[in-house]
N, C-alpha and C positions, 0 to 999 in steps of 0.2 A: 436096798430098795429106798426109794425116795418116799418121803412122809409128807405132803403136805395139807394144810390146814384150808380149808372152804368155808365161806364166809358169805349167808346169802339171809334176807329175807323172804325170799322167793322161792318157794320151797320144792318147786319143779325144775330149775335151774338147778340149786344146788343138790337135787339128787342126781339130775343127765349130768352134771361132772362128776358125782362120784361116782356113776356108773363107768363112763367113761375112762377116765380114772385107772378104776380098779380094776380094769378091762386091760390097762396098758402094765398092770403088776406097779399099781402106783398107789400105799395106802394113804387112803383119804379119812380126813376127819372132820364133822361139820357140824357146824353152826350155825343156829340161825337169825344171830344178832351179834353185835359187839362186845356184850358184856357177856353173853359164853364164852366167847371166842377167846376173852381175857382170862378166864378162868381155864380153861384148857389150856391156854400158852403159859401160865403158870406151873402146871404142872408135866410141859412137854414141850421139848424141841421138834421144831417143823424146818424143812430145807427151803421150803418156802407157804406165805400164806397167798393164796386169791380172795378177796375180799370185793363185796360189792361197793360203790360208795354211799346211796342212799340205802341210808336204816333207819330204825326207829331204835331209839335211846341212844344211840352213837355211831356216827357216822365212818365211813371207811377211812377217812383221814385222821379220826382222832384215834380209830384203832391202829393205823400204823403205825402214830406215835409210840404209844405203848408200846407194841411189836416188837419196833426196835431198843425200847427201854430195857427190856428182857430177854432180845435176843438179838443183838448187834449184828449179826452174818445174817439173819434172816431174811431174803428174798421176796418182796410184795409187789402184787402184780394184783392191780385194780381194776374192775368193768364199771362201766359208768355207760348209761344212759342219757346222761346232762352233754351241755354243752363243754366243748376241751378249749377253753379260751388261755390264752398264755396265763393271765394268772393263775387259773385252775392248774394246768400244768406245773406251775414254778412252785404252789403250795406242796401239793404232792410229790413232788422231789423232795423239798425240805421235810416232809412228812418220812422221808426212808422209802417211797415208793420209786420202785425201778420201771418199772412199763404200765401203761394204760390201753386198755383194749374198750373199744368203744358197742356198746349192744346194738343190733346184732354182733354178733364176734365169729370170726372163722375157728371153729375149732381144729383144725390142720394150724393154723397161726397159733394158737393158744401151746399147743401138742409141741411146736418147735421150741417155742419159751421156756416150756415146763423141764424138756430135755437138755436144755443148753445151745441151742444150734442157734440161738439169738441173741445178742450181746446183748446183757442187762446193763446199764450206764446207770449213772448217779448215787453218791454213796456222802451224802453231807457237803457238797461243794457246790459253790452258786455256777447257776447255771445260767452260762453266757449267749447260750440260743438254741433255739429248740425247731422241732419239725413236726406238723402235723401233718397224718396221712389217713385215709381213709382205714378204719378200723386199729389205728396204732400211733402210738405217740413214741417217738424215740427220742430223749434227751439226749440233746449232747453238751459235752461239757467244754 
């Protein structure tokens, strides 16, 4: 069973993915800020985290820093509401973030990521050009 970790200040969002979720036999663990979220990854391996970007006391990119301080394989896949302007993008790569789904998000899109059926790209290597598309950011390298 896959474990992943949910990451929201939004406290209706991040309950419809864990309903969602654990509807698909996908257990879900959540958080509803950065600094939980760190203490949770401290004491548990996730296959992958969803993280929001805006939070209060710590943003989704500095928590994916950390993420991958403690868990190298870890898989992070950020919703952002803000603008996906190439540097936005290029930080978030170097952050250990593999995909960006932009709010609204299709949850059928979201649901293929989380199974694998979407190439996750970026893992510490600069990235040489990027794509934006409506609802998704795929890096390529």
């Amino acid at each position: 069973m896959k474990s992943i970790l949910l990451v929201d200040d939004d406290i209706s969002i991040l309950y419809l993915l864990g309903l969602v979720l654990e509807s698909k036999e996908i257990e879900a663990t959540k958080a509803t800020n950065g600094v939980e979220a760190v203490k949770i990854l401290k004491g548990k391996n996730f296959d992958m985290m969803i993280t929001d970007f805006n939070m209060p006391r710590m943003d989704g990119i500095e928590l994916a820093m950390i993420a991958k301080e403690l868990h190298p394989d870890i898989h992070i896949l950020m919703i952002t509401g803000g603008e996906l302007s190439p540097e936005f993008v290029e930080t978030a790569a170097n952050a250990g973030i593999s995909t960006i789904l932009s709010k609204p998000f299709n949850l059928r899109r979201l649901m293929a990521i989380i199974r694998g059926r979407h190439t996750l790209f970026v893992k510490n290597k600069v990235i040489q050009r990027h794509r934006i598309e409506s609802n998704k950011v795929s890096l390529k390298m």
